[in-house]
N, C-alpha and C positions, 0 to 999 in steps of 0.2 A: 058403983053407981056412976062414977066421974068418969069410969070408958065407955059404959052403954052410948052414954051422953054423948061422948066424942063421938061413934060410931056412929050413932042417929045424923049429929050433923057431916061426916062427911057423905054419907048415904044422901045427904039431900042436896049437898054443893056441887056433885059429878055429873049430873046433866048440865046444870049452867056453865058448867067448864068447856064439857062439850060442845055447847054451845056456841061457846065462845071462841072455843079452837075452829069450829067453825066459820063464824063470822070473820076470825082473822084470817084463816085461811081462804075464804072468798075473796074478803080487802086483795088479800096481795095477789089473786090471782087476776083480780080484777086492774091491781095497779101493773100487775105483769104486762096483763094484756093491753095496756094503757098507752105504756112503754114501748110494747113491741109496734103498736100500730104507729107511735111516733117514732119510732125506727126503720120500719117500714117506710113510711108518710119520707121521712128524710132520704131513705135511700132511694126511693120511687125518685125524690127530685135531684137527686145528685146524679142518678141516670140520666136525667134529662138534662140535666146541663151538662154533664159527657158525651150527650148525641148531639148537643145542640156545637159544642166547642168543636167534635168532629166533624159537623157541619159545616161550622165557620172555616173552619184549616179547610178542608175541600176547595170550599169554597174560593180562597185565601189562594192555595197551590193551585187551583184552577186559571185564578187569575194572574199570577208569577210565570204560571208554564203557557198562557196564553200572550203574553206581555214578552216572556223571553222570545217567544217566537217570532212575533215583529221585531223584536229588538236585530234576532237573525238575520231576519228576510232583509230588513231595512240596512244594516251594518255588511250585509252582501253585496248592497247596489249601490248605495249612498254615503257620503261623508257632511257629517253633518257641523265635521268643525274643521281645523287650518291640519289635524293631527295626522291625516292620511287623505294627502289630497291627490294620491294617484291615481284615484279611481276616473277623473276627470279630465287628466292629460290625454292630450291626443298626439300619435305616433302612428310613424310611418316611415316607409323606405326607399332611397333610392338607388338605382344602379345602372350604370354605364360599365361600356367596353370602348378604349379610345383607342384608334387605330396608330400603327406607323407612329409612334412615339417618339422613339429614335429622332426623325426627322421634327420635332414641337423644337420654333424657333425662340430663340431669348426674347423674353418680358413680352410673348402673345399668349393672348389667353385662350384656352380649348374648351370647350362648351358641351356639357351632355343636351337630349332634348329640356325641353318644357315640360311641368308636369304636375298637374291641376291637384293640391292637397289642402281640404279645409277653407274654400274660398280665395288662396294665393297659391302660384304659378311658383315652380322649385325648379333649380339644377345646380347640377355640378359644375365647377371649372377648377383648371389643372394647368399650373404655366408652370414653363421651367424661366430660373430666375437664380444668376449666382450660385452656378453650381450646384442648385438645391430643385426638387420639386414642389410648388405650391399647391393646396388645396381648399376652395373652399365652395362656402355653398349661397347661393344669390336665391333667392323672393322678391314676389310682389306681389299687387294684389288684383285680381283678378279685373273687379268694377273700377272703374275710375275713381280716385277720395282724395280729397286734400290734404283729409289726416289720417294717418292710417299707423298699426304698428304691430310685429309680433316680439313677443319674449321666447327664446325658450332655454331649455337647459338640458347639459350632459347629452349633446349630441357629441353622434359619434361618426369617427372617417376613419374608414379603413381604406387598405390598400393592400388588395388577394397576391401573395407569392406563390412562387413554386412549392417549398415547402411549409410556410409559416407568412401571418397576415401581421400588416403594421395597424395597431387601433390609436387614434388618439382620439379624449373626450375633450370637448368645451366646459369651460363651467356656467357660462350663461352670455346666450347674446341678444342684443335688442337690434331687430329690423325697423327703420320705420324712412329708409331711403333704402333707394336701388341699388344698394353696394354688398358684395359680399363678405363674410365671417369665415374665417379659415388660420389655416398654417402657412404663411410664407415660406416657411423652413421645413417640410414635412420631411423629406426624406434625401439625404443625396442626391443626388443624378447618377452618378456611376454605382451605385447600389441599387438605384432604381432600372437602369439597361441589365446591372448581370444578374436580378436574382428577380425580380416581378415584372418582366416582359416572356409574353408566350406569342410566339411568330409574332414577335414587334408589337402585341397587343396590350394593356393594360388593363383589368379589369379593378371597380373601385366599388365602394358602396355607403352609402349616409345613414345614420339612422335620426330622424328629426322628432324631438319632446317638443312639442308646443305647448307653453303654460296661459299664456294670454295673450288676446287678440283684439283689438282698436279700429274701429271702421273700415269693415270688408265687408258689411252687411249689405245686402240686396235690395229691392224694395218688398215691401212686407206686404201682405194682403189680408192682414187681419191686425187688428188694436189689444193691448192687452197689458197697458197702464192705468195711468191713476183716472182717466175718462172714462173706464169701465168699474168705476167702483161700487155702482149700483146691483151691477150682478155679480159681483166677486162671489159671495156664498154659492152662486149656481154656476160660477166657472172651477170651484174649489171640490163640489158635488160630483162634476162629470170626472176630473182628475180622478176624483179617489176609484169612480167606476171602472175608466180607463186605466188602473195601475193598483195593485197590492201596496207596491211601496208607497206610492200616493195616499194612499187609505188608513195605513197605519203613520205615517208622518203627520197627518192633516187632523186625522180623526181617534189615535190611539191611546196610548197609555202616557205619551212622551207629554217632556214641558212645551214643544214645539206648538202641541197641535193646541196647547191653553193662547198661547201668543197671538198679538193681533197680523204682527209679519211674519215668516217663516224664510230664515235667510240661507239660500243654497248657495254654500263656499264653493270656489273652484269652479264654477258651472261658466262657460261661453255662454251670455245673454244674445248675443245673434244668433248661435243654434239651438237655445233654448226657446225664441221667438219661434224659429223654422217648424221646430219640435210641436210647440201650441197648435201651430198653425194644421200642421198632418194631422193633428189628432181629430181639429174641427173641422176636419175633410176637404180641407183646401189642398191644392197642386203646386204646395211646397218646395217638392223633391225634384231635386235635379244636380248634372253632375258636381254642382260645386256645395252643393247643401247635404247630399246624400252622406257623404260620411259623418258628417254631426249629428245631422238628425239619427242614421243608427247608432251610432256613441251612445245616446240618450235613451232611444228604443231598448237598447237593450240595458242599460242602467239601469233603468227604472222599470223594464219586466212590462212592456206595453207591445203585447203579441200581432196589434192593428197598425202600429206602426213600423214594425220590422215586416211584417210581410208585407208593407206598401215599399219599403226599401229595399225589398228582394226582388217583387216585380220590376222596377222602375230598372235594376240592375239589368235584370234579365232579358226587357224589351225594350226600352230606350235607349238607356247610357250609352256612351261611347268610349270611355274607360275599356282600356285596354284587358285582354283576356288574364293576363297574370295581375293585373290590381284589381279585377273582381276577382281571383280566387282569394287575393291576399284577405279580402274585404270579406269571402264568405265563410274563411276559417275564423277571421278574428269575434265576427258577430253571428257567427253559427246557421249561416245561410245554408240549408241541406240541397234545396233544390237548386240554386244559380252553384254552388260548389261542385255538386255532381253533372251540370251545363259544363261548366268551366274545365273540370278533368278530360272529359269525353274531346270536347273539343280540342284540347291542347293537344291530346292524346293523336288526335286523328291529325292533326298537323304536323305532327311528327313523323308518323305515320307517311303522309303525303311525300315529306323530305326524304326519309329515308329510302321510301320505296324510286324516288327522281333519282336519286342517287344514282340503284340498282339500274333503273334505265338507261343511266348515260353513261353507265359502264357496258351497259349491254350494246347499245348505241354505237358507240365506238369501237366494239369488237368487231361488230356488223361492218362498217367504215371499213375498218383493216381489211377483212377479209375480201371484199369487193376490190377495193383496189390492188389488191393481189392477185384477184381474177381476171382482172383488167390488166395487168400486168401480164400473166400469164396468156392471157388472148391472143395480147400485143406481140412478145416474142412470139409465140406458135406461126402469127400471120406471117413474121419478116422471116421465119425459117420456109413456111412454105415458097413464099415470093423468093426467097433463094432462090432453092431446089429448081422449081420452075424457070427462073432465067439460066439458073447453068444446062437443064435441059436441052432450052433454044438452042443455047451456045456450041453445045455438042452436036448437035441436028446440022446447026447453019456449018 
């Protein structure tokens, strides 16, 4: 009776079991699915904030690799502290040929020409003095000034041999009277006749670093001090249009362009005036301004100013043929450089072929008078012949 029993009631508990197996297995499939869509839900957002961080970095190296590249363009043209301030020296050359040296009397001084660099007047001079040859080099400035001055440094005097050049550097001189910087003692004398004279000639040469310069300036024809502080934002504006480097120093990533001033180390504030002035289309350029202003032109990558200083070269200046070629190799002048070959070329040209003709010239000479020579005798043998004739007759 007591198993019926048993069996009656599990017969009637196995559906509600089922049931239940049921229901729990809904539950958990329901909490599965609960789970997964908050797994989902989280991974959905952790993608996006993966696309979002990949965004920002883009973003982020977009702006680094944008920033580096002014930092380039700008660290190619500009020095924006005391650490490299070569970019802003101005250099140049000079050279003489001094004749008859041999004959250069004690304690007189020999003189190359004048020769207009940077708003002041350069030469050489060469004395013999005690045995020794001196060398050195005289300035001054162009315009008339009461105060005036150059610095420069590690200029250099050489002195061309037959086989080997003498160089000596300065380590720094200051101009600010008409006196010359040099070597009293440059080189013996009798070492200067037996080994760097070519048919009595000497040939020498300067190299001149100017670091700074003190009233040689001109008169100005434009303002562009503390009286124009009204339109500075729109004199700051045209800069940057006129110039890359201008653009990103004024207006880029640097702390410069947060600053109320922007101070350019090393810069010539008279050819940086000159410079302003070209830009606002004033008749700035001439020969004693021309070379600063391209110094700057081409510093600072302003394409409207180098080609007003290539024209100016080309059809005004009076600057000698070899200091515009010097002037179109340094500042990349293509068309006054290929002017400047052609012509030098064709003067050469001129010399060499004058040459050919006054050798020819003179051959022609010879032969003439040899004809004439010959004439001459034939005449006085006939005029013989003929009187010993008579004489025989008579």
């Amino acid at each position: 009776m007591a198993t019926n029993e048993e069996d009656n009631m599990r017969t009637r508990t196995e559906p509600d079991l089922v049931l239940e197996f049921q229901k729990m297995r809904s539950e958990l499939i329901e909490e599965m699915k609960k789970n997964q869509a908050e797994v989902l839900h989280k991974l959905y957002k952790t993608e996006d904030k993966i696309e979002d961080i990949k965004k920002d970095n883009k973003k982020n190296l977009d702006e680094i690799s944008n920033r580096l590249k002014s930092i380039e363009a700008l660290s190619s043209k500009i020095s924006l502290s005391d650490e490299h301030p070569k970019k802003s020296e101005k250099t140049f050359k000079l050279n003489h040929v001094f004749s008859n040296v041999k004959d250069f009397q004690e304690d007189v001084r020999n003189f190359s020409e004048w020769e207009n660099h940077f708003n002041a007047n350069w030469r050489i001079s060469m004395v013999r003095h005690s045995n020794h040859l001196g060398f050195y080099i005289f300035c001054e400035p162009i315009a008339p000034s009461d105060k005036w001055s150059i610095r420069t440094k590690n200029n250099e005097y050489k002195v061309c041999g037959k086989n080997q050049d003498i160089v000596f550097r300065s380590s720094e001189n200051f101009y600010q009277e008409k006196l010359g910087y040099g070597f009293p003692r440059f080189q013996e004398w009798e070492d200067i006749k037996e080994w760097f004279l070519a048919n009595g000639n000497l040939t020498v040469e300067a190299k001149i670093t100017i670091i700074e310069t003190v009233g040689l300036e001109k008169k100005r024809l434009r303002k562009f001090d503390e009286s124009q502080k009204d339109i500075s934002d729109v004199i700051l504006v045209f800069l940057a249009s006129q110039s890359d480097v201008f653009k990103a120093l004024l207006f880029g990533n640097f702390k410069e362009s947060k600053q109320s001033e922007v101070k350019l180390n090393g810069i010539d504030p008279d050819d940086f005036h000159y410079f302003l002035e070209v830009l606002y289309g004033e008749s700035a350029i001439d020969d004693t301004t021309v070379e600063g202003v391209a110094l700057l032109a081409d510093m600072y990558d302003v394409p409207n100013a180098i080609r007003k200083c290539e024209e100016f070269l080309l059809e005004k200046s009076k600057k000698t043929l070899e200091k515009k070629l010097e002037l179109a190799t340094c500042y990349h002048l293509r068309k006054l450089e290929e002017k400047c070959t052609i012509e030098i070329t064709a003067i050469e040209n001129v010399q060499s072929g004058g040459s050919k003709d006054d050798d020819h010239q003179t051959k022609f000479d010879f032969i003439k008078v040899l004809i004439d020579f010959l004439f001459i005798c034939l005449f006085v043998i006939v005029v013989a012949i003929g009187l010993s004739i008579i004489l025989i007759v008579l």
